[in-house]
C-alpha positions in Angstrom: 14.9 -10.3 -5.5 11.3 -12.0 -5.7 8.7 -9.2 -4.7 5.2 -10.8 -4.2 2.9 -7.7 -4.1 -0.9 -7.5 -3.7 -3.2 -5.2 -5.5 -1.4 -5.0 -8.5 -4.2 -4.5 -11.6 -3.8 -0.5 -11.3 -3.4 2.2 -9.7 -0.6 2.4 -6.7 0.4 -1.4 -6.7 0.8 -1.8 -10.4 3.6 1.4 -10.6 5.2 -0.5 -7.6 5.3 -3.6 -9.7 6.3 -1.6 -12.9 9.8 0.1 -10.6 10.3 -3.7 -9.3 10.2 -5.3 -12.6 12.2 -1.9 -14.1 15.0 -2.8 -11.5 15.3 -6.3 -12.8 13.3 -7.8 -9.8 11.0 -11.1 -10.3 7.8 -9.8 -9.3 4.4 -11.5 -7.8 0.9 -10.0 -8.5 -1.9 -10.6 -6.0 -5.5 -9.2 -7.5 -9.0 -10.1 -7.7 -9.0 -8.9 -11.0 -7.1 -9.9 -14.3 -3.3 -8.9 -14.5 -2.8 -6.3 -16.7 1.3 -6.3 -16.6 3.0 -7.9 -19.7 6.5 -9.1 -18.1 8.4 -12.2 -18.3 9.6 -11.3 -14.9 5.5 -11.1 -13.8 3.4 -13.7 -12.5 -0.2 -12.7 -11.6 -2.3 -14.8 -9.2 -5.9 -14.0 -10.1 -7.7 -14.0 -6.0 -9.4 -12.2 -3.6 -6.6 -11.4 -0.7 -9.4 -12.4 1.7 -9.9 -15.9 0.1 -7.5 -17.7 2.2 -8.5 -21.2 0.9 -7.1 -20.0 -2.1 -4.4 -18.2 -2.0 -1.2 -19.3 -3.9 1.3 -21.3 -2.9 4.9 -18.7 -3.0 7.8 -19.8 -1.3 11.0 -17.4 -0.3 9.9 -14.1 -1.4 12.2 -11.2 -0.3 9.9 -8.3 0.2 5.8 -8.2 0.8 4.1 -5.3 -0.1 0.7 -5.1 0.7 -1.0 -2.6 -1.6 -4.6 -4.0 -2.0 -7.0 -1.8 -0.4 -10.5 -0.1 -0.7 -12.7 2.3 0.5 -16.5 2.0 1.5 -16.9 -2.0 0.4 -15.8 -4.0 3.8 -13.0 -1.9 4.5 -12.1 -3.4 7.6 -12.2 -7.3 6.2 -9.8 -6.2 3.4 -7.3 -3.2 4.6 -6.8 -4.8 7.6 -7.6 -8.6 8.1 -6.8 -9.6 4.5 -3.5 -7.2 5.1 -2.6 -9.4 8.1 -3.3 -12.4 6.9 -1.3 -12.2 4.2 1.8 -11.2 6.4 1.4 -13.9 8.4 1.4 -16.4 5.4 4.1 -15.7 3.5 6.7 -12.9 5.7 7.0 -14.0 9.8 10.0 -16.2 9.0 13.3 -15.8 8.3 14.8 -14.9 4.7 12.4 -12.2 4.9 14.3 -8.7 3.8 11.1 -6.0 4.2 7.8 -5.7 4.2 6.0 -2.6 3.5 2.4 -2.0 4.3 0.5 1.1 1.8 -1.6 2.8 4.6 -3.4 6.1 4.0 -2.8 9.5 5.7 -6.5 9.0 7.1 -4.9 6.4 9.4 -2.8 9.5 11.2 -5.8 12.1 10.9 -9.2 9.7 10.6 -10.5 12.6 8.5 -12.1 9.9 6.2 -15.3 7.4 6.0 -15.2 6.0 9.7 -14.0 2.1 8.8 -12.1 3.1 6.2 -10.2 5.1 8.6 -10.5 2.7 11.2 -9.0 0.4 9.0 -5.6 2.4 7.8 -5.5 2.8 12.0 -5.2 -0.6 13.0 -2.3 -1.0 10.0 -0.2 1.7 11.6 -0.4 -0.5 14.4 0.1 -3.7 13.2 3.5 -2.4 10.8 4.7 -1.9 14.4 4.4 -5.4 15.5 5.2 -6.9 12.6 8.4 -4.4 12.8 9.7 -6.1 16.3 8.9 -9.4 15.3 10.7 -9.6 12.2 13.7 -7.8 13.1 15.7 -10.3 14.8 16.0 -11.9 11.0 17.3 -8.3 10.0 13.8 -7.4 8.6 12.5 -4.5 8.5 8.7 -3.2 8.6 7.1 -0.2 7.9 4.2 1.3 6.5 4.2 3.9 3.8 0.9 6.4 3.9 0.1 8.9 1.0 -2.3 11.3 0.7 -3.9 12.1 -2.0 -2.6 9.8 -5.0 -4.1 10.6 -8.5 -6.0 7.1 -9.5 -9.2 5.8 -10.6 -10.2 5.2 -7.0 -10.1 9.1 -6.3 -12.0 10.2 -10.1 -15.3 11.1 -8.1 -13.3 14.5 -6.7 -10.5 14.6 -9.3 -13.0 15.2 -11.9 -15.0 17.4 -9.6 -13.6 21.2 -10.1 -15.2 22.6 -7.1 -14.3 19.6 -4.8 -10.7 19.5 -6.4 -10.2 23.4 -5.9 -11.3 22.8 -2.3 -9.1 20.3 -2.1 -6.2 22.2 -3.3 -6.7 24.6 -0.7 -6.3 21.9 2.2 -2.4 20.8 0.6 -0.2 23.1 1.0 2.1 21.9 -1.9 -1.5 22.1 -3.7 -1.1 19.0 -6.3 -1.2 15.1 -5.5 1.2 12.8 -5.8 1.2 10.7 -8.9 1.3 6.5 -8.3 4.9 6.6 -9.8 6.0 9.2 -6.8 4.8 6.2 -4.4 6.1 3.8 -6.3 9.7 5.4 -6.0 9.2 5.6 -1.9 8.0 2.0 -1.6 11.1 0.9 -3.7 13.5 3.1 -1.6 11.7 1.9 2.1 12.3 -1.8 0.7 15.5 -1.8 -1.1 17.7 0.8 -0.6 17.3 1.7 2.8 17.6 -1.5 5.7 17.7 0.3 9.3 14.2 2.4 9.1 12.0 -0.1 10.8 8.6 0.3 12.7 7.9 3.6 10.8 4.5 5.2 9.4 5.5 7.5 6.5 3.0 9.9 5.9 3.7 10.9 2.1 1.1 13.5 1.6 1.9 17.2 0.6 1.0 18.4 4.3 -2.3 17.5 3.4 -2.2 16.3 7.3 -1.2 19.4 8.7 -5.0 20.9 8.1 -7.1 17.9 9.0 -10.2 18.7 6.9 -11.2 15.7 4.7 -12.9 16.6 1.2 -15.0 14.3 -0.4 -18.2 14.4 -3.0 -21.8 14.0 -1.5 
């Protein structure tokens, strides 16, 4: 299948691209910053998912996962907007077979930086709606929301013993997941599974059952 996926230079949305290509799928990168997968089955389109002048031309992909995300540097303009935009370019029509949304835990709790929060919110929301408008193609929608994830985006408490033994208290499986464990539950909510639609999976160690949000000052 051809899998266009954004936010693919590290981190979450490059394992998701590595399981793709590993399965023999024809993968799309998306990413402001230079591709850093070596597959003849990859192409990488260098861009800013909120450039919309410029964002590449793709015809008849199968799957959309929107992975590109960050936290504290206009969250709202580039979790959300960019998110939807780029779901309403190249997945409301038919052909479509999934697209899958990365949220964030904070999205269920807001325990996190208020638009960053905000931001994972309104995609719970919007998997929904996407969810009933793609279905009568035999879509499906949903949004897939981890935790903590060890990558370079969480290194200010991972490398923090005091913060991360905090932190360790508040899961109650007391580790993280690794970008390969999200990776494997982004394949399987796009791919192997097709009647799960218009569902926020919180993927996070029951990190969400305590509600307290850990962070460095």
């Amino acid at each position: 299948m051809k899998v266009l996926i954004t936010g693919t230079t590290q981190g979450i949305g490059k394992a998701i691209a590595e399981k793709f290509l590993a399965m023999g799928h024809t993968v799309i990168g998306i990413d402001r910053q230079k591709g850093s997968i070596e597959s003849p089955s990859y192409t990488h389109c260098q861009c800013d998912v909120r450039d919309t002048a410029h964002l590449p031309e793709i015809a008849d992909i199968d799957i959309l996962i929107n992975n590109a995300g960050t936290q504290n540097e206009d969250d709202i303009d580039i979790n959300l907007k960019a998110l939807i935009d780029i779901t309403e370019r190249y997945a409301i029509r038919k052909g479509i077979r999934s697209v899958l949304h990365i949220g964030s835990a904070s999205g269920h709790t807001g325990a996190e930086f208020p638009e960053y929060a905000a931001s994972k919110g309104g995609v719970l929301a919007y998997t929904k709606n996407v969810a009933i408008r793609i279905a009568p193609f035999g879509a499906t929608c949903n949004s897939l929301d981890p935790g903590g994830v060890l990558t370079e985006l969480n290194a200010p408490v991972m490398n923090d013993p005091v913060l991360w033994s905090e932190i360790m208290k508040e899961t109650p499986l007391k580790r993280w997941a690794t970008p390969g464990e999200i990776a494997e539950w982004a394949y399987f909510l796009t791919v192997t599974q097709s009647f799960c639609t218009g569902q926020n999976i919180l993927v996070d160690g029951g990190e969400a059952i305590n509600y307290r949000f850990v962070w460095k000052d």
